[in-house]
Jmol script that loads the backbone (N, CA, C; Angstrom):
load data "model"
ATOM      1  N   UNK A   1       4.936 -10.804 -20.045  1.00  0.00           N
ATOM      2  CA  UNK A   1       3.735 -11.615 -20.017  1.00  0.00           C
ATOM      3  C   UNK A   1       2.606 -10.828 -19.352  1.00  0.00           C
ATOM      4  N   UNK A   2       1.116 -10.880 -19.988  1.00  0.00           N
ATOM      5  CA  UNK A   2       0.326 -10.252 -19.544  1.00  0.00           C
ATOM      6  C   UNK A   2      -0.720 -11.435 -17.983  1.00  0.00           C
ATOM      7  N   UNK A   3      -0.753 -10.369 -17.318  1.00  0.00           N
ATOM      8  CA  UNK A   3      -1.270 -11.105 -15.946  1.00  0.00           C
ATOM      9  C   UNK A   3      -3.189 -11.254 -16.348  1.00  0.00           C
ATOM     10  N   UNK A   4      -3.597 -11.993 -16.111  1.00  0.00           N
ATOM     11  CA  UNK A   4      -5.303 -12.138 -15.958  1.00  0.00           C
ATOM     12  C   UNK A   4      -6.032 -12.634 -14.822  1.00  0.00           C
ATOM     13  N   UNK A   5      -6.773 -12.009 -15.159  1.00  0.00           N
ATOM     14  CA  UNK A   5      -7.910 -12.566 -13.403  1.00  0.00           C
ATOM     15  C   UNK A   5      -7.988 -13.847 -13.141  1.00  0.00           C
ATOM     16  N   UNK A   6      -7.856 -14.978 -14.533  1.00  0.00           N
ATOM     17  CA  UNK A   6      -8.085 -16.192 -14.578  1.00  0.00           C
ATOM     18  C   UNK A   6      -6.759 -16.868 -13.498  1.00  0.00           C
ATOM     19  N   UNK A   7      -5.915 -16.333 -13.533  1.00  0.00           N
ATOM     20  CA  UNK A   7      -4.324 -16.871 -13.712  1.00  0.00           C
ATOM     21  C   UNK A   7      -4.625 -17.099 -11.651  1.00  0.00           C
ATOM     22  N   UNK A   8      -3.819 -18.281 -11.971  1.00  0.00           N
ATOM     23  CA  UNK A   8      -3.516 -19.019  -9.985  1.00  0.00           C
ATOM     24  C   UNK A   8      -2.829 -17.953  -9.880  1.00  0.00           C
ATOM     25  N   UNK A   9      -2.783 -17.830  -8.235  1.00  0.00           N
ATOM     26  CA  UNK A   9      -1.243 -16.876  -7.835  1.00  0.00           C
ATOM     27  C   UNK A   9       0.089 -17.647  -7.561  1.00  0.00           C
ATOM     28  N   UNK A  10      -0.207 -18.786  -7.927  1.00  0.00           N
ATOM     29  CA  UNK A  10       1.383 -19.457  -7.880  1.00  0.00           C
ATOM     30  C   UNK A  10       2.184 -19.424  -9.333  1.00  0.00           C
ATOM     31  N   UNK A  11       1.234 -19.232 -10.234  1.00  0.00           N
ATOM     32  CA  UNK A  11       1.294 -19.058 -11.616  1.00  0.00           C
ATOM     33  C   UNK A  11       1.579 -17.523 -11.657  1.00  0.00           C
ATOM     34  N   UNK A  12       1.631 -16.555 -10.987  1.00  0.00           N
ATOM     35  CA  UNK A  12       1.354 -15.239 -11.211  1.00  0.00           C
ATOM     36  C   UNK A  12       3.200 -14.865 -10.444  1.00  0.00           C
ATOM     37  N   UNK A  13       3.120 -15.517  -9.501  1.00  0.00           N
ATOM     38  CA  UNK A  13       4.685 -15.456  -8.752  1.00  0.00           C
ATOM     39  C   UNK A  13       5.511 -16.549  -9.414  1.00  0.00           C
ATOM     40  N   UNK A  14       5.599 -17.168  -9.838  1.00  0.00           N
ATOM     41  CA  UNK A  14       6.882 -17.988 -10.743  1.00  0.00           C
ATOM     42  C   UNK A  14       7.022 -17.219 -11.940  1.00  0.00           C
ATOM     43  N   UNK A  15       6.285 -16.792 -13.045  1.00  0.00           N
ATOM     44  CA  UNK A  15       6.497 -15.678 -14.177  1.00  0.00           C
ATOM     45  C   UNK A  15       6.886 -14.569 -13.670  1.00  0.00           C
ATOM     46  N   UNK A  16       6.455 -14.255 -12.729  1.00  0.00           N
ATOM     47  CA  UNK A  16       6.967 -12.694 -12.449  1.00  0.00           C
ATOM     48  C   UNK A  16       7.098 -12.358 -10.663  1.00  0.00           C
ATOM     49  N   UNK A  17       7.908 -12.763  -9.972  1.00  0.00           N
ATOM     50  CA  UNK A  17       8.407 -12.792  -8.870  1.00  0.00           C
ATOM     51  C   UNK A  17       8.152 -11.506  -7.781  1.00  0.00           C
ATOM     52  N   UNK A  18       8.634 -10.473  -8.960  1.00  0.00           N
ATOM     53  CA  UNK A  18       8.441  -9.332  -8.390  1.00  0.00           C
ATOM     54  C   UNK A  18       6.837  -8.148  -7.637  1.00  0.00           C
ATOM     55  N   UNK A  19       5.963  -9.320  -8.384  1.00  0.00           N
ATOM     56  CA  UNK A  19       5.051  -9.312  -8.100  1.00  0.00           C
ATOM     57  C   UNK A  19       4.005  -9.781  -6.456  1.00  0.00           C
ATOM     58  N   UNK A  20       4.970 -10.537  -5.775  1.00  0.00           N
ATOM     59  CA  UNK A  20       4.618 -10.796  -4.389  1.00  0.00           C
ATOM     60  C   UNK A  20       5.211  -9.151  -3.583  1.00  0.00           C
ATOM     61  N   UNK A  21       5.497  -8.575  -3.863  1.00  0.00           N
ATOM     62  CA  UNK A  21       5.534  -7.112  -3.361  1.00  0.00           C
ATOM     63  C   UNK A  21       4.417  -6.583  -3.767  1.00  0.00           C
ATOM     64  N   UNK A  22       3.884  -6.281  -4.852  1.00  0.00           N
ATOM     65  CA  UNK A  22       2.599  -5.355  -5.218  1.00  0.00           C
ATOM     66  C   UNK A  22       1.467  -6.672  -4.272  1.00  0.00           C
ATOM     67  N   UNK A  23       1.175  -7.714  -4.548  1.00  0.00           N
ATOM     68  CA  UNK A  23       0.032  -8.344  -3.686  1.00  0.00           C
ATOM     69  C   UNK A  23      -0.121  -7.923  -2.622  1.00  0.00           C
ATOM     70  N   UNK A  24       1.239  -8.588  -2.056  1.00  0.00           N
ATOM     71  CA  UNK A  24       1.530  -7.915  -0.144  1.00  0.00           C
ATOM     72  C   UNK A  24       1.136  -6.732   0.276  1.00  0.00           C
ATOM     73  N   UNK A  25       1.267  -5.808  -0.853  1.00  0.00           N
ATOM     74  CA  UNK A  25       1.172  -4.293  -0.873  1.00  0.00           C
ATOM     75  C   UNK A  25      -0.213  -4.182  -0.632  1.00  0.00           C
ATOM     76  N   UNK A  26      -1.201  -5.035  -1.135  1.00  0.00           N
ATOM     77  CA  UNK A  26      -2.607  -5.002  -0.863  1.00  0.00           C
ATOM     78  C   UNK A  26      -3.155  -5.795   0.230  1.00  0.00           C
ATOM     79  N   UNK A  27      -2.358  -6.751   0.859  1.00  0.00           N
ATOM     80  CA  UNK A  27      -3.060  -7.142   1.718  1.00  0.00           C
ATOM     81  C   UNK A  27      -3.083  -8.414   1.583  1.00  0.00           C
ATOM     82  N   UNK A  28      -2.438  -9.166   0.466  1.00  0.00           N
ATOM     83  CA  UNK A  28      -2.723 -10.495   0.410  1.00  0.00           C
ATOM     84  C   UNK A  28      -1.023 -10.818   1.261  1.00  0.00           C
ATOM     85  N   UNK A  29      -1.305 -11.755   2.580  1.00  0.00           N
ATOM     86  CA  UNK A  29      -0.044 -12.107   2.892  1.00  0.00           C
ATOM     87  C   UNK A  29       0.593 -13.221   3.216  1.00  0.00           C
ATOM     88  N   UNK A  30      -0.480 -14.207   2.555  1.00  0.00           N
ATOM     89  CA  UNK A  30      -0.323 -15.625   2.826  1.00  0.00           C
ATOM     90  C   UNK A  30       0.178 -16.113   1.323  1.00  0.00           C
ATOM     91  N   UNK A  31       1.019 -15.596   0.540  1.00  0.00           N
ATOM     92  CA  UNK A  31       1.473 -16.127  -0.663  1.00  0.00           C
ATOM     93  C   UNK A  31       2.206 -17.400  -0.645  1.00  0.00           C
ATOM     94  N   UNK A  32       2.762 -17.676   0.280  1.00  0.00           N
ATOM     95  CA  UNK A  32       3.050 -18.310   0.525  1.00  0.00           C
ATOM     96  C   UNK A  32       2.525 -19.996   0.959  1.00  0.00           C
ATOM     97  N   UNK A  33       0.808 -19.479   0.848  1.00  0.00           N
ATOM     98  CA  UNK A  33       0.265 -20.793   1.603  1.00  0.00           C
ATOM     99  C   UNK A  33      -0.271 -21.787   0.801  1.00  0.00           C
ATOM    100  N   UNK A  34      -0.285 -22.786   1.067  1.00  0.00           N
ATOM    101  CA  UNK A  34      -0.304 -23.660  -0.268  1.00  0.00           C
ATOM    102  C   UNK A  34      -1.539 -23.816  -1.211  1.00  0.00           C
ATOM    103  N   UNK A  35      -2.787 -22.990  -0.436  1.00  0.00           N
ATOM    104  CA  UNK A  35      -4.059 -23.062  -1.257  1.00  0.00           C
ATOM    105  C   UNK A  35      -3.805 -21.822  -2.098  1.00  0.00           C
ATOM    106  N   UNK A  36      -3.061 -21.222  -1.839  1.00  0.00           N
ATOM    107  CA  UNK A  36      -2.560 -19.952  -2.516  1.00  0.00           C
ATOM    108  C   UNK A  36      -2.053 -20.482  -4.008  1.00  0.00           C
ATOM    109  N   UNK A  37      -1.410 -21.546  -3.895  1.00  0.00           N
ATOM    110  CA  UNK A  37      -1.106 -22.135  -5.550  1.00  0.00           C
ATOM    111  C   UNK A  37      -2.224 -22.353  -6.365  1.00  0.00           C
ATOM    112  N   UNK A  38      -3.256 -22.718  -5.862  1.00  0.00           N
ATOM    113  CA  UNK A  38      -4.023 -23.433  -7.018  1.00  0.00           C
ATOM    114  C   UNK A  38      -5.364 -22.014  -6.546  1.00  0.00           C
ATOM    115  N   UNK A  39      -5.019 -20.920  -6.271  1.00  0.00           N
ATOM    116  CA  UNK A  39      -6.062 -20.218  -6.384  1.00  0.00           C
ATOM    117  C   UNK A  39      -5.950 -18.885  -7.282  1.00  0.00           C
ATOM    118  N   UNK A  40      -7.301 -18.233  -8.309  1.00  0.00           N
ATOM    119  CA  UNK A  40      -6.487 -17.560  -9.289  1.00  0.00           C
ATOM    120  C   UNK A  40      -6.506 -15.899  -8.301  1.00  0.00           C
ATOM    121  N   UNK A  41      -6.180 -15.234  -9.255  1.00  0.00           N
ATOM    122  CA  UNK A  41      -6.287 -13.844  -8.753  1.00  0.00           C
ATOM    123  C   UNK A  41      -7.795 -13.027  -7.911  1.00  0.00           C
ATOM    124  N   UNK A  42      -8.721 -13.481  -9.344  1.00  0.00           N
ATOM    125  CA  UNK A  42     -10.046 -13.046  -9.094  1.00  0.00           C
ATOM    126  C   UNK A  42     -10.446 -13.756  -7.582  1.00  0.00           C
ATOM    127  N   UNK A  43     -10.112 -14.798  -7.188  1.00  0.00           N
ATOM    128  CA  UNK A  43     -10.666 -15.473  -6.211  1.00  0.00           C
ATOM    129  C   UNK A  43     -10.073 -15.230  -4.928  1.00  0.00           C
ATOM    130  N   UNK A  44      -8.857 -14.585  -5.118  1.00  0.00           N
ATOM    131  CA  UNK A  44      -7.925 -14.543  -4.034  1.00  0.00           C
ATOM    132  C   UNK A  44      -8.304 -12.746  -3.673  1.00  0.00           C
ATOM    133  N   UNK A  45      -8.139 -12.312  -5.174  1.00  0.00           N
ATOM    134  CA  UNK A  45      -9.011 -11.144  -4.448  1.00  0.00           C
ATOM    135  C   UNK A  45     -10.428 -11.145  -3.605  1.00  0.00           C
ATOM    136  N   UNK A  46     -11.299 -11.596  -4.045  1.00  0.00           N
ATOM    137  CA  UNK A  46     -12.747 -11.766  -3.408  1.00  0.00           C
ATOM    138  C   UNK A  46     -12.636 -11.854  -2.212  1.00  0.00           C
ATOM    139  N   UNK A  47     -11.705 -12.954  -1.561  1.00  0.00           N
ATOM    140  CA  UNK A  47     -11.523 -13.667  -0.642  1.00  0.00           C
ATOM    141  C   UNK A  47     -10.855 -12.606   0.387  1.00  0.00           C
ATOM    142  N   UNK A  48      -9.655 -11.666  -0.400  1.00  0.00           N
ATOM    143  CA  UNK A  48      -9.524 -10.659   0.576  1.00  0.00           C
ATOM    144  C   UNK A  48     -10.582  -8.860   0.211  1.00  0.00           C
ATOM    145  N   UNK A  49     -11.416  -9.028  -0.281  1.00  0.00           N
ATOM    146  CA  UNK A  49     -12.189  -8.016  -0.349  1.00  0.00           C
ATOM    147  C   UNK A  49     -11.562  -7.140  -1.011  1.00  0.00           C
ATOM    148  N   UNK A  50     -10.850  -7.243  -1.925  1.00  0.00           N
ATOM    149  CA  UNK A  50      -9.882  -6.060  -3.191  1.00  0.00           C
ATOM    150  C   UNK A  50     -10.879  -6.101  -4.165  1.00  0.00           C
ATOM    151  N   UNK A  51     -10.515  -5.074  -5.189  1.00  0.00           N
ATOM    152  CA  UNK A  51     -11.198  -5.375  -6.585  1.00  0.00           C
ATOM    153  C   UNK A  51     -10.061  -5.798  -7.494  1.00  0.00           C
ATOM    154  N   UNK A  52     -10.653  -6.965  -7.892  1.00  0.00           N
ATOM    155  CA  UNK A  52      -9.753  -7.630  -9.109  1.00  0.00           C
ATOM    156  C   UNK A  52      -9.094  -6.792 -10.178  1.00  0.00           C
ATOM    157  N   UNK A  53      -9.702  -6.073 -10.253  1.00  0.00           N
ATOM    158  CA  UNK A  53      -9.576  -5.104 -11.714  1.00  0.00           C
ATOM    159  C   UNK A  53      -8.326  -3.892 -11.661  1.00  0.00           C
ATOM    160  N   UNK A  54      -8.372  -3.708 -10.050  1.00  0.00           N
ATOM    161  CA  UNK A  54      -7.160  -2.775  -9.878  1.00  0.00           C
ATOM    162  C   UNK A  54      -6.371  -3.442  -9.186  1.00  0.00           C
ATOM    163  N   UNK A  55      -6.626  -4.570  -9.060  1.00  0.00           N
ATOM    164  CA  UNK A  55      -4.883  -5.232  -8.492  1.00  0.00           C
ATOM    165  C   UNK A  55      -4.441  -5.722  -9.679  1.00  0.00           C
ATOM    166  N   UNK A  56      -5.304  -5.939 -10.388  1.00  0.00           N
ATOM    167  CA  UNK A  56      -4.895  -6.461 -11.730  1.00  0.00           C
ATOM    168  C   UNK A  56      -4.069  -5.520 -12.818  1.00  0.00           C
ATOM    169  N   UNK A  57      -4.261  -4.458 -12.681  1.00  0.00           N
ATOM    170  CA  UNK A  57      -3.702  -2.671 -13.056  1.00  0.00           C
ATOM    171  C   UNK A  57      -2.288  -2.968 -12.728  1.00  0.00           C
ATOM    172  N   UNK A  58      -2.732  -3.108 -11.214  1.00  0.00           N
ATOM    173  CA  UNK A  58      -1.335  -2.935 -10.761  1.00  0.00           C
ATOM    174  C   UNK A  58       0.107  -3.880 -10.736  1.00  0.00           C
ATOM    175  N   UNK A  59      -0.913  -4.944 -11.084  1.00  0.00           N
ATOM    176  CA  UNK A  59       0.437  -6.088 -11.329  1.00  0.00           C
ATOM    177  C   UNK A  59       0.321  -5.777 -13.044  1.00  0.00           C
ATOM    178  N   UNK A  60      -0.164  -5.481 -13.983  1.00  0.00           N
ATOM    179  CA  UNK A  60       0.541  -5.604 -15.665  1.00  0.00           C
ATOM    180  C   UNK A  60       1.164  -4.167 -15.800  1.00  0.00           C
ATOM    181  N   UNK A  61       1.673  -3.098 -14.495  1.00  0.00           N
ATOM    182  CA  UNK A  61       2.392  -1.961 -14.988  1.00  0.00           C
ATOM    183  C   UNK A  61       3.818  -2.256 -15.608  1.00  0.00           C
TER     184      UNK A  61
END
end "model"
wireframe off; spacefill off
backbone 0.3
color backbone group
């Protein structure tokens, strides 16, 4: 399955699990927190100052 900027991160960790390692890897470490479900990538990046575009790289390798 292909990952998008649009996509929640609770939606992004139930399809593909393995993926809370590459986030963490950047800095996001509250995956766990419950606004974390209903928030997408693009926003969660912003929020931690990443660029969407290469975390986004890095989770569809």
């Amino acid at each position: 399955m292909m990952i998008t900027k649009e996509m929640y991160i609770g939606e992004i960790l139930r399809s593909k699990p393995e993926a809370a390692e590459i986030l963490m890897g950047c800095g996001m470490h509250c995956l766990g927190c419950p606004s974390s479900q209903m928030e997408s990538l693009e926003d969660a990046c912003m929020v931690h100052g990443l660029d969407a575009d290469e975390v986004l790289e890095q989770l569809n390798k």
